[in-house]
C-alpha distance (Angstrom), angle and dihedral (degrees) to the residues before:
residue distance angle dihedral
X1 . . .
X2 3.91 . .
X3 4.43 115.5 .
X4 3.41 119.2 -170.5
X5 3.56 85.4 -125.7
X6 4.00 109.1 100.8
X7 3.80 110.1 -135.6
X8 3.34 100.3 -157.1
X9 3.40 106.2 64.1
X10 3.44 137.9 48.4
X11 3.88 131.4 -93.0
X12 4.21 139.5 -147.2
X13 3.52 103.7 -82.1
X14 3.92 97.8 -13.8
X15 3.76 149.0 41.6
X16 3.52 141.6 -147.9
X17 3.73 134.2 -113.1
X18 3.89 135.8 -177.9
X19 4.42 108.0 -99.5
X20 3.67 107.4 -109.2
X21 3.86 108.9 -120.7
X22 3.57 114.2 -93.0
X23 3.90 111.3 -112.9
X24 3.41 104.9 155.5
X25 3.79 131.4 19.2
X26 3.86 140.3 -118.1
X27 4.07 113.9 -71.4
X28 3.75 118.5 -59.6
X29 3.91 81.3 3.2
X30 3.92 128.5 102.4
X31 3.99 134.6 -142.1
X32 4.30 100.2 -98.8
X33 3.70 117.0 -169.5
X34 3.37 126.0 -144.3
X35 3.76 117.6 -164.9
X36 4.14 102.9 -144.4
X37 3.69 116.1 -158.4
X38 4.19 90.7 -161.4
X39 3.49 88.8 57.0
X40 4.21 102.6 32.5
X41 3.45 95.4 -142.2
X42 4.33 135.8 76.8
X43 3.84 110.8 -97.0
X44 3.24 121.9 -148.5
X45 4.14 120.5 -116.1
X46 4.31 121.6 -177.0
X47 3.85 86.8 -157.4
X48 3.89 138.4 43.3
X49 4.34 79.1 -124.5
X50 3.73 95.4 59.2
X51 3.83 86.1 48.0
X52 4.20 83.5 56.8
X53 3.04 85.0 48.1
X54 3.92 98.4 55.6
X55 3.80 78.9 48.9
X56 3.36 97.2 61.1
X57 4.17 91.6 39.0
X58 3.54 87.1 63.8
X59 3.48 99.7 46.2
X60 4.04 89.1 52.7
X61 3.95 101.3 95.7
X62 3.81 83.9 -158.5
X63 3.90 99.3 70.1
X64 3.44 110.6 69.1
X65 4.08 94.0 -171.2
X66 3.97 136.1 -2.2
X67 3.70 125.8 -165.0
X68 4.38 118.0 -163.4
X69 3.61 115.5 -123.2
X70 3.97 97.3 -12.4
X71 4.10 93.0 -179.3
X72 3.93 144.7 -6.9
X73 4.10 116.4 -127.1
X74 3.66 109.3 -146.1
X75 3.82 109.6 -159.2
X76 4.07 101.3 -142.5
X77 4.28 89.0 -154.1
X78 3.99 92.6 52.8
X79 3.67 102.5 17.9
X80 3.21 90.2 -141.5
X81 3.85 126.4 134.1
X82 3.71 148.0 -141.8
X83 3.97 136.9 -164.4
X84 3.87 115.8 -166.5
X85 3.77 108.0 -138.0
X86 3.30 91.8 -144.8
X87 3.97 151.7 26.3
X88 3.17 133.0 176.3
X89 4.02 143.6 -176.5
X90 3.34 117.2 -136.7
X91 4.59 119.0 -139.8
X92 3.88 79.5 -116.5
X93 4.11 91.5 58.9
X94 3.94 92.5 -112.5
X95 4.13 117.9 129.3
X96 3.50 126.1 -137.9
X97 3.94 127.0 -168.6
X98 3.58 116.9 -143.0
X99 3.94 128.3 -161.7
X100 3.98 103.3 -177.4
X101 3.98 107.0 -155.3
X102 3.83 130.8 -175.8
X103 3.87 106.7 -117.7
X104 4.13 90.4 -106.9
X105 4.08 86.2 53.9
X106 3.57 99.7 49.6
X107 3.94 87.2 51.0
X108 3.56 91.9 59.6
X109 3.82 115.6 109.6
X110 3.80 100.0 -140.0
X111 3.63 93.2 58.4
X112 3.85 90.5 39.6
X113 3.80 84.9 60.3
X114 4.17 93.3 41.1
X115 3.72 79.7 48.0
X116 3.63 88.5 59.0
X117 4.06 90.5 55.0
X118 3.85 92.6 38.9
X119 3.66 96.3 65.4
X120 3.96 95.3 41.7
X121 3.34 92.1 53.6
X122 4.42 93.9 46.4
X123 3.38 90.1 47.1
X124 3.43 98.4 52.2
X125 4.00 89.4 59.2
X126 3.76 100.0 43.8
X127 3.91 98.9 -93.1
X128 3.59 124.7 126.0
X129 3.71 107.0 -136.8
X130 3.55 119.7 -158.3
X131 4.09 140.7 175.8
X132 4.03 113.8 -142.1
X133 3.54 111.2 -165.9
X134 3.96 125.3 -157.9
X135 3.72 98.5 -105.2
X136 3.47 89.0 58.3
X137 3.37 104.2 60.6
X138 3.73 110.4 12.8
X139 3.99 106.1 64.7
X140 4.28 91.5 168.7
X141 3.89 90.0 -127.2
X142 3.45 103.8 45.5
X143 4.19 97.7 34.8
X144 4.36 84.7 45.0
X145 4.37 79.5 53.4
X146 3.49 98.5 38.0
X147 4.04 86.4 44.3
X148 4.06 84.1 53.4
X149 4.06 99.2 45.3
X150 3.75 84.3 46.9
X151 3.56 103.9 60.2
X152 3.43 109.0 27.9
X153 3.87 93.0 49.3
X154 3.64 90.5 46.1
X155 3.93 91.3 114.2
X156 3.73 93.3 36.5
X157 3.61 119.5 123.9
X158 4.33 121.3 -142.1
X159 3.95 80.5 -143.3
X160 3.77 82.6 107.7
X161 3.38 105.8 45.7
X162 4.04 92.4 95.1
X163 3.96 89.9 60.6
X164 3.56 95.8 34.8
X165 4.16 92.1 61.0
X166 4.08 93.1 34.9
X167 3.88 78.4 62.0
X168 3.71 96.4 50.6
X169 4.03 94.5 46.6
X170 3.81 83.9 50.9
X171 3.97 86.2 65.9
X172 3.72 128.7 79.8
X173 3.99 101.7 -110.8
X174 3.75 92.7 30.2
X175 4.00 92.2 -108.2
X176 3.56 143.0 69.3
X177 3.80 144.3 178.0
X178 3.72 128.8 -66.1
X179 4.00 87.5 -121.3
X180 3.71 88.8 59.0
X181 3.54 97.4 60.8
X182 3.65 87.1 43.4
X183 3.67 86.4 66.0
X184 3.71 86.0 42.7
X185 3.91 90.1 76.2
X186 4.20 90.0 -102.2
X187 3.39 118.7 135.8
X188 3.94 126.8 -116.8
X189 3.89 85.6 -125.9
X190 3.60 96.6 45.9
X191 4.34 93.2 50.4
X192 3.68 83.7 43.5
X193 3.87 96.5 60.1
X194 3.77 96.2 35.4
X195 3.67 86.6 56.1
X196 4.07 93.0 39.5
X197 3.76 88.8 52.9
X198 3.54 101.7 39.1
X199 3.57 110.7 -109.1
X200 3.73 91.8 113.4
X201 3.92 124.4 35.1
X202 3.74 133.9 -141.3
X203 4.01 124.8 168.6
X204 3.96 98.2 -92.5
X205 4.05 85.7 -165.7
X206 3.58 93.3 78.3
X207 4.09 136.8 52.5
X208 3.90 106.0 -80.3
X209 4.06 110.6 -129.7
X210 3.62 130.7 170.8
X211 4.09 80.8 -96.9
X212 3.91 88.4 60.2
X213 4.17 108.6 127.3
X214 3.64 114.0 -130.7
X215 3.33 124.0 -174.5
């Protein structure tokens, strides 16, 4: 995945070096990976959040690909440095950085001020730079369905999707239950990833069951 930053040479105040490849995660924490069907290959996570969060980059029909912690800035003055968790390319061709926080962490006043520096320094070279925290993203019902939709319609196909919503607009109130497609002849996997991706819509807010209206 293509930055604007060039890696080959060096920068005002900082330089660029290749991630190293996550093997083992942060303290008390373990390496999770995700398998992502946008990008075709198993990204790396150092927390059970930044796996969420995969979850919830692949269910944004906006991003068309994400990469985990594409590059590490060096700052030459401070040597310190900094890996992005995340980056993403938008369908539109735009790039967004993300740093996914726990609520507690993106409280904290030295990364508040290394926030600060972050987001000069993006915007300076065309990135959009942006910190997600938990809350916003991982609402324990709907990330536990969207968890569930993801996984076990992974090898779905959308083929269906015409059939499955001429059945609904055959019904009275436009909807009906996941069982009763079932019966339809649709497969678990291919209800699953209709609903995952959109093309068929459930209320995320509550429990999903095989009584679950879509519509």
């Amino acid at each position: 995945m293509v930055t604007p930053f060039d890696r080959n040479e060096p920068h005002s105040g900082y330089t660029l070096e290749p991630s190293k490849p996550l093997a083992f995660g942060k303290p008390r924490k373990l390496v999770t990976f995700v398998a992502s069907r946008k990008n075709q290959v198993s990204i790396g996570c150092e927390s059970l959040l930044e796996a969420d969060f995969c979850i919830h980059l692949e269910y944004q029909a906006a991003i068309a690909a994400y990469q985990s912690q594409p590059f590490t800035i060096c700052f030459t003055g401070s040597k310190s440095r900094y890996t992005p968790d995340f980056l993403a390319t938008m369908v539109d061709g735009g790039q967004v950085v993300y740093e996914v926080k726990s609520c507690a962490g993106a409280r904290n006043r030295r990364w508040q001020t290394r926030r600060a520096v972050l987001e000069q320094l993006f915007s300076r070279n065309g990135l959009r730079f942006e910190c997600v925290e938990e809350r916003q993203f991982c609402h324990p019902v709907q990330i536990q369905n969207l968890r569930t939709l993801y996984h076990l319609g992974y090898n779905g196909s959308l083929a269906r999707v015409p059939y499955m919503l001429r059945l609904l607009r055959e019904q009275t109130q436009r909807s009906a239950s996941i069982t009763f497609l079932l019966k339809q002849g649709v497969s678990q996997a291919d209800i699953t990833c209709a609903l995952f991706h959109q093309r068929l819509h459930c209320n995320l807010q509550r429990p999903l069951n095989l009584l679950s209206r879509v519509w």
